[in-house]
N, C-alpha and C positions, 0 to 999 in steps of 0.2 A: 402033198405037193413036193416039188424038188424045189430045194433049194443051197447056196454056199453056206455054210455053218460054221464058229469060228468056236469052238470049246476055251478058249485061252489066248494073253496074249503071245504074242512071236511071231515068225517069220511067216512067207505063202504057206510053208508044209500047213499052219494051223489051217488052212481054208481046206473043207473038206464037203464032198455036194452029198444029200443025202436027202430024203425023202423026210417031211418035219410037218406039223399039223398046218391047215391054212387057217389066215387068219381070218375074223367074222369083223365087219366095219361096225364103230359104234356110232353114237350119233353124232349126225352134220361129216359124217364120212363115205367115202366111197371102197368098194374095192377093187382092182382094177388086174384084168389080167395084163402082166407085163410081157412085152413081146422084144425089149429091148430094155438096157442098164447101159450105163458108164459110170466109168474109176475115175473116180477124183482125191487127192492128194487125201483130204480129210477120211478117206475110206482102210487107206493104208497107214493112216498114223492112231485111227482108232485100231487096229489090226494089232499094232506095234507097240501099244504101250503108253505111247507118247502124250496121248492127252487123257492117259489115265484119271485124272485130278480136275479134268473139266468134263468128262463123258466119260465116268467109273460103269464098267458094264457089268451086267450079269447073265452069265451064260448059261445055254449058248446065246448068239446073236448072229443075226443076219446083215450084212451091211450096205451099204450102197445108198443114196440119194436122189440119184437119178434115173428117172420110169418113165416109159412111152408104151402103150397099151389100149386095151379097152375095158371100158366098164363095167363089170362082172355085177354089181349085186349095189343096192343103196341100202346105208344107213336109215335108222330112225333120223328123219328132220333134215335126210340132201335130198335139193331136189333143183338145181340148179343142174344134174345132167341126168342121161338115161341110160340103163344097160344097152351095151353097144357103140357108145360112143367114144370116137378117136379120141384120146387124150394124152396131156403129159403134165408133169409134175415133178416138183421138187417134194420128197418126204417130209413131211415136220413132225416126222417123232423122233425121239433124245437119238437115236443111234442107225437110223436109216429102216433097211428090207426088202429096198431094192435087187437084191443077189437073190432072187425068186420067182417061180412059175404067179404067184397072188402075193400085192401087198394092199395095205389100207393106206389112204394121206386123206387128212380132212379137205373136203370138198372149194374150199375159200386159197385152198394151193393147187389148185388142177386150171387146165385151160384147155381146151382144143386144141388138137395137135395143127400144126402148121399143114395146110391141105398139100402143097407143094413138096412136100419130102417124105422119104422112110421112116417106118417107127424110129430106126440107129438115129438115122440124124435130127431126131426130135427126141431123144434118150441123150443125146450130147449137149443139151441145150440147159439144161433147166440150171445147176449149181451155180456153173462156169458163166451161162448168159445175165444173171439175174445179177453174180458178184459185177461182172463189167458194168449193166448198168443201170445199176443202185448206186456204183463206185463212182460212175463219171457223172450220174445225174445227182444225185442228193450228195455225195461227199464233195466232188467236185463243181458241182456246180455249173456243169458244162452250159455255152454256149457257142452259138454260130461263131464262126471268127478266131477261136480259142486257138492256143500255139499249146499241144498236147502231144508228149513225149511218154512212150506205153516200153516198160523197160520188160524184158520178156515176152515181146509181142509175138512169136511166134506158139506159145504155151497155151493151153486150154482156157484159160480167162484171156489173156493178151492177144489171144487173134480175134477175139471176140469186142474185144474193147477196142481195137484198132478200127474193125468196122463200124461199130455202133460213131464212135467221136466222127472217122468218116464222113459216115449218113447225116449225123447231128450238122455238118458244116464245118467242122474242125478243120485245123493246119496238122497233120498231123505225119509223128513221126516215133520210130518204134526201132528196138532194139532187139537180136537176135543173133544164132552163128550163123557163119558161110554160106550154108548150104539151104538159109532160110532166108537168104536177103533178096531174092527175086517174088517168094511168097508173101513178102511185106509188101512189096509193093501191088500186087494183085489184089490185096486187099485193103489197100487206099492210102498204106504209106508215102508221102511223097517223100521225107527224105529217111535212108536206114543205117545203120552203125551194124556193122562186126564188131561183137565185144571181144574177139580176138585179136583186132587190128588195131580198133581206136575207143578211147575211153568216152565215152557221150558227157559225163560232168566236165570233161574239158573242150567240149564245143563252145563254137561261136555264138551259138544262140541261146535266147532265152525262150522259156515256155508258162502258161497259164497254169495248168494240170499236171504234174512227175504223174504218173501211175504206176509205182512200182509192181509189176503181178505176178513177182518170183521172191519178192520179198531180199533182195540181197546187196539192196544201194539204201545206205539212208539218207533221213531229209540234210546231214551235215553234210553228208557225200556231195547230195543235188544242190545245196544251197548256191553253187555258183551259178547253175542253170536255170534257176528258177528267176521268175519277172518279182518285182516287188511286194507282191501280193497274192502270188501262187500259191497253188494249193500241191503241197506234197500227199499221195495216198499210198497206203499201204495194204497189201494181203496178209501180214502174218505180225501180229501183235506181239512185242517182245519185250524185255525191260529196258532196251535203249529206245525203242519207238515209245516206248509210256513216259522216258523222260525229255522226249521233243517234244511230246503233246503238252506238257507241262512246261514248259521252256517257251512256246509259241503261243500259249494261252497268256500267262504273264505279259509275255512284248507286246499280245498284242492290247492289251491295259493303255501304251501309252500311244498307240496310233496303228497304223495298218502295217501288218508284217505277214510273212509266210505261215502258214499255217499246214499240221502235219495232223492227217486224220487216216485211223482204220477203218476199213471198211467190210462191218458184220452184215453179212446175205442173211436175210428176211426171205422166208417163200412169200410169195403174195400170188395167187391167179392172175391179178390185176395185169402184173408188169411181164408175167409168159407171157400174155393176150397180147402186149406191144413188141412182146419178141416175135410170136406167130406172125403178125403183122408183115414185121421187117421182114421177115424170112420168105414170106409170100407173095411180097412188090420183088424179091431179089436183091433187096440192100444188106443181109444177113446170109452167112451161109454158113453151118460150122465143116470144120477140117475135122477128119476123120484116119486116123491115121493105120491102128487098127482093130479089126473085129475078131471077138475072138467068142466062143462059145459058154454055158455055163461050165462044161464041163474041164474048157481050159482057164478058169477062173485065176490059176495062179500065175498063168504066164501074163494075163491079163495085169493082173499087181503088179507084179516084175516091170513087164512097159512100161508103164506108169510111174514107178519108183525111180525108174531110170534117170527123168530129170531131163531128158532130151526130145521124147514125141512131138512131135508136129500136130496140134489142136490137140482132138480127144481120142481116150482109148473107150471101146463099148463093145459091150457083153452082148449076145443076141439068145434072149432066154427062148423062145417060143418059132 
């Protein structure tokens, strides 16, 4: 089968597509032919090196997490779906395999693709929608009513998260550049910040839920905007965020205070199926910014690395 190959770490040059054995699904797995992928941040920092010491690879290796497909072949002991069925999934093995014509994900992380979209925009769902909301429902604790402030809401978790808080009943409001502050608002922001113009830790309001999903405000930063009992989250775990989680654990010993949590994406089928959902009533929709082929897999990184795409970038393998 074809697929992107990564022999080493460094730059896109290492992505290289090439013809490599397919793989055979073991038990309680599926295999699934991929008809679409998307670049998510974690794709290009395994690429890079960067989280060498949490995901040490051994090459080559294929990358990627997120697949929309059908289902090629069952495992000993799946049998929750059938050869032929639409589905999508987040990977849950250590380093993806997504970036391929066939990958394997155990059966308990697949769901039925959303009936209502393309394999791409059901390949753009699974990493990105699952962090949003796992991030606002189990870290945050989201409720109707909530005053929720999504810092990078234009970004591939953050337009996603702006929606889901939306649909949930949320106050919600969300952070982006210029030339993204009319798309916050199409997707439910009622009010939005230029971080070129005006700093949002210095507004007037207070919020229930920070959701930071760029990772680049911390909860010292937000503490002025946060209500007395908000919940600061974060995407990217660092040793200053580990020493707020420990700072906020303490206070909160003596009564109620802010609290600052990361928030680690679990594949689960369970919470696709509530993604399908939304995406199928119309209260989900992901941003697609752009598509690119296996074979331009490295421009695809590039996008991606940029820091600036609008929603998701996605591969169209098939």
């Amino acid at each position: 089968m074809k697929a992107a190959v990564i022999d080493g770490y460094g730059g896109v040059e290492r992505l290289e597509v090439r013809e490599v054995p397919r793989p055979r699904p073991g038990s309680g797995q599926l295999l699934v032919r991929v008809r679409a992928a998307s670049v998510n941040p974690i794709d290009w920092k395994i690429r890079s090196g960067r989280l060498r010491f949490l995901k040490r690879a051994s090459f080559p290796v294929v990358l990627g997490f997120d697949v929309a497909g059908e289902v090629a072949e069952l495992g000993p002991e799946a049998h929750r779906f059938a050869p032929g069925d639409a589905v999508f999934a987040f990977l849950d093995s250590r380093l993806g395999g997504a970036y391929a014509e066939y990958a394997v994900v155990g059966e308990q992380a697949v769901a039925a693709k959303p009936e209502s979209v393309s394999f791409e925009a059901a390949a753009a769902l699974p990493v990105a929608g699952l962090t949003a909301l796992q991030g606002l429902r189990d870290g945050g604790e989201l409720m109707a009513g909530d005053r929720v402030l999504v810092n990078g809401g234009a970004g591939g978790v953050g337009h996603l998260a702006v929606q889901l808080a939306a649909a949930q009943g949320a106050q919600v409001s969300a952070v982006a550049g210029p030339r993204n502050q009319q798309f916050l608002r199409q997707l439910g922001a009622a009010r939005t910040f230029d971080y070129e113009r005006e700093d949002f830790t210095r507004g007037d309001e207070t919020y229930d839920i920070v959701f930071d999903a760029i990772g680049n405000r911390s909860l010292r930063e937000c503490d002025p905007v946060m209500a007395d009992d908000g919940i600061y989250l974060t995407t990217l775990p660092g040793p200053g965020i580990l020493l707020e989680l420990l700072r906020s654990s303490l206070a909160g010993l003596f009564g109620p205070t802010r609290l600052a949590r990361i928030v680690v994406v679990k594949p689960r089928g369970e919470d696709l199926a509530t993604l399908a959902i939304l995406v199928d009533q119309g209260k989900l929709r992901p941003a697609i910014e752009h598509t690119f082929s296996l074979d331009e897999i490295r421009q695809a990184h590039q996008a991606s690395e940029s820091g600036h795409t609008r929603g998701k970038v996605v591969v169209r393998i098939a």
